[in-house]
C-alpha positions as CSV (number, residue, x, y, z in Angstrom):
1,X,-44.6,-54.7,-43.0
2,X,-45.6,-54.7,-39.3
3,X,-47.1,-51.5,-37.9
4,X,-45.4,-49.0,-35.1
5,X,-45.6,-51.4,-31.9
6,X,-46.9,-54.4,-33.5
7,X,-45.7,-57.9,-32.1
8,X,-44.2,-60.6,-34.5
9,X,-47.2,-61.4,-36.7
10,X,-47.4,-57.5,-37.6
11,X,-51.2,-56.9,-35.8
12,X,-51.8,-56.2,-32.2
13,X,-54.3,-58.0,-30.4
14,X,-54.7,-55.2,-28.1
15,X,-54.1,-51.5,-29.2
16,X,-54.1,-48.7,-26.5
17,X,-55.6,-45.5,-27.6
18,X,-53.2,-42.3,-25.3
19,X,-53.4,-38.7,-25.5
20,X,-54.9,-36.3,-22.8
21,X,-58.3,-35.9,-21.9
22,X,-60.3,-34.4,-24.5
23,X,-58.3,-35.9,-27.5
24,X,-60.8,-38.1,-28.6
25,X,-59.5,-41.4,-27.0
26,X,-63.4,-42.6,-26.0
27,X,-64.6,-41.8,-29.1
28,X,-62.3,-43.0,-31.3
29,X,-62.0,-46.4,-29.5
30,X,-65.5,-46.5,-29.8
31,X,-65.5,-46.3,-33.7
32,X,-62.3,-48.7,-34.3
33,X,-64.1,-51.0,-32.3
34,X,-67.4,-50.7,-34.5
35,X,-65.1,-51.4,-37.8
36,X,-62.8,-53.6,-36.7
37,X,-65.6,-55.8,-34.4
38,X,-63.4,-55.7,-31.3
39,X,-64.6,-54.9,-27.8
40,X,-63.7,-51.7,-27.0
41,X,-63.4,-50.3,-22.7
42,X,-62.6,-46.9,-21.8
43,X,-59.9,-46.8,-18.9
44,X,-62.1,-44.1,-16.8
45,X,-64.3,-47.4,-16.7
46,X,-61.6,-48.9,-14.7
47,X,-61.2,-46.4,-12.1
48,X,-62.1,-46.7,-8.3
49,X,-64.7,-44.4,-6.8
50,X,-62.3,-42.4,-5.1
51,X,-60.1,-41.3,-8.1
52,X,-63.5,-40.5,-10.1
53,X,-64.7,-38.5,-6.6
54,X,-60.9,-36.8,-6.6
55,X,-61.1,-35.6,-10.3
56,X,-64.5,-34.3,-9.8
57,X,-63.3,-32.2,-7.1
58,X,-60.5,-30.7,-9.6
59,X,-57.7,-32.8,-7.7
60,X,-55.2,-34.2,-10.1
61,X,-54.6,-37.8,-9.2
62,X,-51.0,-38.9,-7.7
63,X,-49.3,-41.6,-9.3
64,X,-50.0,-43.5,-6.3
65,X,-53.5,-42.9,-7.1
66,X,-53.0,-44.1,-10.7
67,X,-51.4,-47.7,-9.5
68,X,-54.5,-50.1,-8.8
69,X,-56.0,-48.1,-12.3
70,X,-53.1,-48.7,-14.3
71,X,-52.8,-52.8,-12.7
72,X,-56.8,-53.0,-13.4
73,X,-55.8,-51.8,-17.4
74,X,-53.2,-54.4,-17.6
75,X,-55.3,-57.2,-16.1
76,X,-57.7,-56.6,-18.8
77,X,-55.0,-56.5,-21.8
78,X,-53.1,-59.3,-19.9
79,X,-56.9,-61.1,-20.4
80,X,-57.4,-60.4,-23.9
81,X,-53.8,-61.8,-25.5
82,X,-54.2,-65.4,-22.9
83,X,-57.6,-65.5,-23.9
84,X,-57.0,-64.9,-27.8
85,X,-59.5,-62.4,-28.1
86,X,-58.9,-58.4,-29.9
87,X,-59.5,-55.4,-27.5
88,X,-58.9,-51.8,-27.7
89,X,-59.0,-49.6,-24.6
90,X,-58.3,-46.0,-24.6
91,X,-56.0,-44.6,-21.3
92,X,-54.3,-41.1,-20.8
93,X,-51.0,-43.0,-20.3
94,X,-49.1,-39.5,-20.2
95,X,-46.4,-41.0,-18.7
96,X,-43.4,-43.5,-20.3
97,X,-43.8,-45.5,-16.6
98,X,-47.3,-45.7,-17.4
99,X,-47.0,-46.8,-20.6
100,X,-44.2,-49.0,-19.3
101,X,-47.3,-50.7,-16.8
102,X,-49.4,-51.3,-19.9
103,X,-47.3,-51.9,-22.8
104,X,-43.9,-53.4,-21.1
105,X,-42.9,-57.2,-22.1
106,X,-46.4,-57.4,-24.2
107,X,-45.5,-57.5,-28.0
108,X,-48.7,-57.4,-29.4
109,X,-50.1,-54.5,-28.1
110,X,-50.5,-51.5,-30.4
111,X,-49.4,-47.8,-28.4
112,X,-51.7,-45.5,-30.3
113,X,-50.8,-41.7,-29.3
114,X,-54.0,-39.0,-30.2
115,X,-51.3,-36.4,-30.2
116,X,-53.4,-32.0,-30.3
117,X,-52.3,-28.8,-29.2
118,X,-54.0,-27.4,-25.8
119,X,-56.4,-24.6,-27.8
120,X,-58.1,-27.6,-29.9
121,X,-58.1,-29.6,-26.5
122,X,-59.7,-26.7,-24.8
123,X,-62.1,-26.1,-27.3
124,X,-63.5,-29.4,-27.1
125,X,-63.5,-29.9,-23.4
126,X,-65.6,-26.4,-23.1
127,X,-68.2,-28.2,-25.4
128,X,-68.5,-31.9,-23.4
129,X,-71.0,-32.5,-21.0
130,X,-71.4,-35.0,-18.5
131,X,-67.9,-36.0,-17.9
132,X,-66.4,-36.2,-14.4
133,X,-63.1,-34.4,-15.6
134,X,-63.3,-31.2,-15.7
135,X,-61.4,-28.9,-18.3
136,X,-59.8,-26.9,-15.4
137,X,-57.0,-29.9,-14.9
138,X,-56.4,-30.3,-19.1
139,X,-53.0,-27.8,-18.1
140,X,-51.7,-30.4,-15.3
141,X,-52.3,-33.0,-18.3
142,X,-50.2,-31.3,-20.5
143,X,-47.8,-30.7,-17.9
144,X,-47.6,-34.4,-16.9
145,X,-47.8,-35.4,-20.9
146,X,-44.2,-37.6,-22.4
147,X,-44.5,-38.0,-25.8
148,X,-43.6,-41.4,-26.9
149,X,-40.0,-41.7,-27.1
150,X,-38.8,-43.1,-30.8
151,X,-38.1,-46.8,-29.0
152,X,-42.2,-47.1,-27.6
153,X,-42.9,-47.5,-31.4
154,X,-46.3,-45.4,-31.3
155,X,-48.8,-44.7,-34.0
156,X,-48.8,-40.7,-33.5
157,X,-52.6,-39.5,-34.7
158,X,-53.2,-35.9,-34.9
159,X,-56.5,-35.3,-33.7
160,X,-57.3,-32.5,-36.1
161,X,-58.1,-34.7,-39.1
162,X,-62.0,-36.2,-38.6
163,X,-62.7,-38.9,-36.4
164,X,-63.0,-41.3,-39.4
165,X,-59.7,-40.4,-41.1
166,X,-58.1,-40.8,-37.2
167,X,-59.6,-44.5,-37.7
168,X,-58.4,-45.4,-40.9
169,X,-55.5,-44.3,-40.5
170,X,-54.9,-46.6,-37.1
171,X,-56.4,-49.5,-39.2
172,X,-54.2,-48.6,-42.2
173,X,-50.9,-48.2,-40.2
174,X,-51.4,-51.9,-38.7
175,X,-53.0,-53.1,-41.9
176,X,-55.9,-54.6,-40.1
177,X,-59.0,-55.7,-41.6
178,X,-62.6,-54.1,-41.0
179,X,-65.5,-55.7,-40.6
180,X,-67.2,-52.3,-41.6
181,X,-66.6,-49.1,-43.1
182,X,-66.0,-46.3,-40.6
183,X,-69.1,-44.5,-39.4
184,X,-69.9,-41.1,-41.4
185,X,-71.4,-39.7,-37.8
186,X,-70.4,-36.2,-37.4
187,X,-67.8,-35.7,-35.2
């Protein structure tokens, strides 16, 4: 049975991991690429200088700020399915256009949705060090968050369970096959 989002041949090439920051998108890409051997990117990887400079600052970024981001995403995907090759890449995507920018007219791509309440969130981005966005603009993301609709066909994760049950449940749900067991690293 093909999973939630899944193109004709029931696996995604590509799946995009989307939640707010904090939900575990970087590291949970990084672990489903370790088991199922794909290359993983993080979309903050993508990002011009000015956007990383504007979130550093506390500034939430404008749509029009999100555009050459969002176009730099696709390209990659867009790369990946001519090319043959797996990916994962993990992007906020709070936003159906977004998701429209990454996910539109692109069949086997996977819409993966780290779906936690603000206090677990909150909790988590008190503890992280070393990352450009601070936890002071985690309420504009929930503000700015659409849930997948029913007809985006997402994989909704809650982000409570452990990072390895978060993984085998995204490779169960598209009944892919690892190349490894997911890493017992804490979380």
């Amino acid at each position: 049975m093909p999973g939630p989002g899944a193109g004709d041949s029931g696996e995604p090439r590509v799946i995009v991991l989307m939640g707010v920051s904090g939900s575990g998108k970087s590291t949970i890409g990084k672990r489903l690429g370790e088991v199922l051997g794909w290359t993983f990117r993080d979309a903050d990887s993508f990002h011009p200088q000015a956007n990383i400079d504007k979130m550093s600052r506390g500034q939430p970024l404008t749509d029009e700020d999100r555009r050459p981001w969002l176009a730099a995403i696709a390209a990659w995907i867009d790369d990946r399915l001519a090319t043959g090759e797996h990916g994962i890449v993990s992007c906020s995507a709070l936003k159906r256009d977004y998701r429209r920018a990454l996910l539109g007219g692109r069949r086997q791509v996977g819409l993966v949705f780290l779906r936690g309440d603000f206090a677990l969130i909150a909790d988590r981005m008190s503890r992280r060090r070393g990352h450009f966005m601070p936890p002071s603009l985690l309420e504009s993301q929930f503000r700015t968050l659409e849930e997948p609709a029913p007809e985006e066909r997402a994989l909704v994760v809650p982000i409570w369970l452990s990072p390895r049950k978060v993984v085998e449940t995204i490779v169960r749900a598209y009944g892919l096959t690892p190349v490894s067991p997911a890493p017992e690293r804490g979380p």
